[in-house]
N, C-alpha and C positions, 0 to 999 in steps of 0.2 A: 017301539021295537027297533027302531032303524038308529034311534037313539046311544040304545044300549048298546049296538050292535058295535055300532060306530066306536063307543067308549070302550068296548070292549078290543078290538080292534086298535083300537090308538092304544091302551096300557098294554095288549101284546106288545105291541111293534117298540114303547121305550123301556119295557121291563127287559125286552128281547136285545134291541141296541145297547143296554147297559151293561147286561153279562157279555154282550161280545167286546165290550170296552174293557171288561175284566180282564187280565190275563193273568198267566201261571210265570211268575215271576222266577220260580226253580228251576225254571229248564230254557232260560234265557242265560246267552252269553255276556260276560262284563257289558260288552257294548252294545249288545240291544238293551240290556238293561238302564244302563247308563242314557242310552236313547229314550226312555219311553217314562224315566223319573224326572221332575223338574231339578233343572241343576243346585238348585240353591239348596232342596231340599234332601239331594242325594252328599252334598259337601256338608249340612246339618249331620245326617247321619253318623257319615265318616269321622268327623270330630268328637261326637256322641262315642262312636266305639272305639275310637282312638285312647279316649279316656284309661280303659279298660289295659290298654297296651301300651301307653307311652308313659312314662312318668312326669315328663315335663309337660307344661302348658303348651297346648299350637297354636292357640293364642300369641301365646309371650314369645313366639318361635317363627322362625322362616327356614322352609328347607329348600333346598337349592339342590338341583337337580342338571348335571352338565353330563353330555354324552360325549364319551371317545369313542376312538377307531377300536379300541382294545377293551371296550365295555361302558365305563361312567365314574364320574363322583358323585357321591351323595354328601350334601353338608344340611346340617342342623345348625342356627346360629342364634341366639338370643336380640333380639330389638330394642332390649335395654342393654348394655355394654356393662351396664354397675347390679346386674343381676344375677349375682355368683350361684343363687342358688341352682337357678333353671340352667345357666351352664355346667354344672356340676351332675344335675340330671341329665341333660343332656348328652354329655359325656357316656353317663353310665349304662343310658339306653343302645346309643353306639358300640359301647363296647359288648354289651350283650346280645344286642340281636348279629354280630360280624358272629360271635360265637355259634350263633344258634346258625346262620346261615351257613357258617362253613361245616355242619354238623347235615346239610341238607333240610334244617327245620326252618319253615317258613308261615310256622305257622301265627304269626305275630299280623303280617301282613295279610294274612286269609281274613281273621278276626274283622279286622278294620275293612279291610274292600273289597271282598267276598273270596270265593272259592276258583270264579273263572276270572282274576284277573289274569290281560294278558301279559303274556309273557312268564307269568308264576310257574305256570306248568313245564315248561322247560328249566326255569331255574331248577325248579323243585326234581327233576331227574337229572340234573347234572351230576357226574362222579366226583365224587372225593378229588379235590386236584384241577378237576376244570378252570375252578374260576376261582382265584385268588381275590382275597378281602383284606387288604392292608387300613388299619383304623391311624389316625392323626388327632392329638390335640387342635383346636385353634382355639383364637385369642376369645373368642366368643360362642363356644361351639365347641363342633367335633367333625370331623369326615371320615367317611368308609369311601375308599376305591378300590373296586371292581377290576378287572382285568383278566380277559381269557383269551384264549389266540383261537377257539370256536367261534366261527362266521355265526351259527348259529343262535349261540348262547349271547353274541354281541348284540344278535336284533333282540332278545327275549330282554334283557336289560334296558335297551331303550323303550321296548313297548311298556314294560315295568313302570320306568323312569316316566311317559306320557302318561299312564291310566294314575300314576299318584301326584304330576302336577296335575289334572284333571279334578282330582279327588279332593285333595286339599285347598284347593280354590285360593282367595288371596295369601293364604300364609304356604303358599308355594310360588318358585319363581322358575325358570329356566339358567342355569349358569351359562359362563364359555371356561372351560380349564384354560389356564394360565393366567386369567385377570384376577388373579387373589382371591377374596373371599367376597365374594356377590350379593353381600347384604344390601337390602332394599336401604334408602337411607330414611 
């Protein structure tokens, strides 16, 4: 009897520890979320859904993420130089999602890194006019920069600009605006 009591007592106690290991992933913020996934397998995901939204490879891709005083650039650059294709998508994705952003849809980025990244949610009520998107050719790639004179909407950009190099794991890097185009070499 003391036995079973015991056995029964012990599968309480790890059936009991296991559902309090569970949690309700829905009603966690980016970053506890981000907290409580192993990283490797939360940047797996990301690339998994990214598939869904990006045309190009992020594989065959480095985006480059540089914060200003007036907001950021964003660049997309291909790793291979003689890779016209994924340049060319690359391009095309740029110039789409600047469209869809300055239309207030954001929802490209939701898809890929959920619904509470930070910063989304202030991009996502910004008025018409806030925040300017000017798109750029480059020689291997493309760039969208950003630019708002809201103190505000400046930090929601940079938290943005941290949760997707976060996200993207090595095929993201940090820029500095002015050193050119920040491809890994």
């Amino acid at each position: 009897m003391f036995k079973t009591t015991l056995a029964s007592l012990l599968f309480l106690t790890c059936t009991g520890g296991a559902s309090a290991q569970a949690m309700d992933h829905s009603r966690m913020d980016h970053g506890a979320h981000m907290a409580n996934m192993p990283h490797g397998q939360r940047q797996a995901d990301v690339a998994q859904r990214g598939k869904d939204v990006m045309p190009f490879s992020l594989a065959a891709t480095t985006h480059i993420f540089s914060k200003t005083a007036q907001g950021g650039v964003q660049q997309v650059v291909v790793k291979n130089a003689n890779d016209a294709e994924q340049v060319r998508l690359t391009r095309l994705h740029l110039r789409e999602i600047r469209d869809q952003f300055l239309k207030g849809d954001f929802s490209g980025p939701t898809r890929i890194h959920g619904q509470d990244m930070p910063g989304l949610p202030a991009l996502k009520a910004a008025r018409p006019g806030q925040i300017t998107i000017d798109y750029k050719d480059l020689k291997e790639g493309a760039e969208l920069n950003y630019t708002t004179a809201n103190a505000d909407l400046v930090s929601a950009l940079h938290q943005w600009f941290d949760a997707q190099l976060a996200d993207h794991g090595q095929d993201a890097m940090a820029g500095h605006v002015g050193h050119g185009n920040m491809k890994k070499p």
